[in-house]
C-alpha positions as CSV (number, residue, x, y, z in Angstrom):
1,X,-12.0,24.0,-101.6
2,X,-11.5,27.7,-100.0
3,X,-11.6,28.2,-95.8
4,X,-14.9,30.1,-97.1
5,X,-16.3,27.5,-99.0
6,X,-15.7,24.8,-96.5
7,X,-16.8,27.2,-93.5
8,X,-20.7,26.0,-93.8
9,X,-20.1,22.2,-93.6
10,X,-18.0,23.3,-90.8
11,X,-20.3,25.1,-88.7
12,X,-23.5,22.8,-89.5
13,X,-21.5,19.6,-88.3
14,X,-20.9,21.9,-85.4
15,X,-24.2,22.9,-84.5
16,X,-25.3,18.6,-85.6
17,X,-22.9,17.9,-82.6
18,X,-24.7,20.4,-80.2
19,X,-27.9,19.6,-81.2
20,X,-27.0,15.8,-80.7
21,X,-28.1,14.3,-84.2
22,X,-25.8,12.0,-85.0
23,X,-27.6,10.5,-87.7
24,X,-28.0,13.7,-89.4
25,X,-24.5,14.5,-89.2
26,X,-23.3,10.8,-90.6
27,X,-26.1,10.9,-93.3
28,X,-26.7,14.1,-94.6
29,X,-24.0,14.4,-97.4
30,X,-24.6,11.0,-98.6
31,X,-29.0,11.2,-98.6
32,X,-27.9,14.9,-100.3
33,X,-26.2,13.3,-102.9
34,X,-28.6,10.7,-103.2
35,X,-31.9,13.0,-103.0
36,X,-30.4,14.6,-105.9
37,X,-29.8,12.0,-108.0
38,X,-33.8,11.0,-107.7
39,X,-34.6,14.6,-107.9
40,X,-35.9,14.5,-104.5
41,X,-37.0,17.9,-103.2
42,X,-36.0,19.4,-100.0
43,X,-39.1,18.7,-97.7
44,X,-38.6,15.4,-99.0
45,X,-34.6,15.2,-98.4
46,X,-35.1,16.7,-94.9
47,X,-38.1,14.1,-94.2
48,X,-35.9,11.3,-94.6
49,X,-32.6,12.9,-93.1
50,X,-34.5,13.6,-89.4
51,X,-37.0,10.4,-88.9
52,X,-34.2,8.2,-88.1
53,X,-33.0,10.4,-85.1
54,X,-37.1,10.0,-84.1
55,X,-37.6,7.4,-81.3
56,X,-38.7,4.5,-82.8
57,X,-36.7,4.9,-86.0
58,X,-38.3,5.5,-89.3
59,X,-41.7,4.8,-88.9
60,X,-43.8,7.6,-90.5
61,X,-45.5,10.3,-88.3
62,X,-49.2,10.0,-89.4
63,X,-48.6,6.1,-89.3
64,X,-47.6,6.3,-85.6
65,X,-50.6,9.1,-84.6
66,X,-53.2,7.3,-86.2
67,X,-51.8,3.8,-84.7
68,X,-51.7,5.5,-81.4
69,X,-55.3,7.0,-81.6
70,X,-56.9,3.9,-82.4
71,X,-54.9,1.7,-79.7
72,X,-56.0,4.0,-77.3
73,X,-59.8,4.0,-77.9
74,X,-59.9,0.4,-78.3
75,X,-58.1,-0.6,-75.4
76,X,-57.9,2.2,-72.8
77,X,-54.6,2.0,-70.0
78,X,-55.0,1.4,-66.9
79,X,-54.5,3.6,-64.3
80,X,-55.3,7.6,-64.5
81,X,-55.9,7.7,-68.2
82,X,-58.7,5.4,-67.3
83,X,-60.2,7.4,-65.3
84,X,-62.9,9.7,-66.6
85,X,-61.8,13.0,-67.1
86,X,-64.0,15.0,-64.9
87,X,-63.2,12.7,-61.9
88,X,-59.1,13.2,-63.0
89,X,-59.5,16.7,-62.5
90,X,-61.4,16.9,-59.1
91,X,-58.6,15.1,-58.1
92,X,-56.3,17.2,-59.9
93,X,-57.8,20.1,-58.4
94,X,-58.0,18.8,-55.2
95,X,-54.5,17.8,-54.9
96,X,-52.5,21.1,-55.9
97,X,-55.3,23.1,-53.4
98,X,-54.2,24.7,-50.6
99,X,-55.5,23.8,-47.4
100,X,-57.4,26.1,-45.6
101,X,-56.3,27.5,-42.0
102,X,-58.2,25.8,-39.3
């Protein structure tokens, strides 16, 4: 292979290094290969190449949003997010005022 033909693989596993993807820079020759062998398209390639490097691993995103959403209406938190949200920002408010000279 030629400097020139080599020089993009060079400069993406440089910018995969900046960027701090390590899972994308291991994997994405070998999911390339592989996407093409299924006749995968390229959203599909790239969907799978960055939801490892997610927190969490690969879980899919509207999984995770909709699991979220209903966690939270079930069973609110305690704490602020329990609070309603008129009385979170009165305090809000109330707490970034400035006071008034005496």
């Amino acid at each position: 292979m030629t400097a020139a033909a080599e020089a993009p693989g060079i400069l993406l596993r440089h910018h995969l290094k900046k960027l701090k993807l390590p899972t994308v820079l291991r994997e994405y020759e070998k999911l390339a290969r592989q996407c093409a062998a299924e006749n995968v398209d390229h959203v599909r390639y790239l969907m799978r190449l960055i939801e490892p490097e997610l927190p969490g691993g690969q879980r899919p995103p509207d999984v995770a949003c909709a699991r979220g959403r209903a966690t939270a209406r079930r069973a609110p938190s305690s704490g602020a997010s329990a609070t309603p949200a008129s009385q979170r920002s009165r305090a809000w408010r109330a707490s970034t005022s400035t006071p008034s000279p005496a």
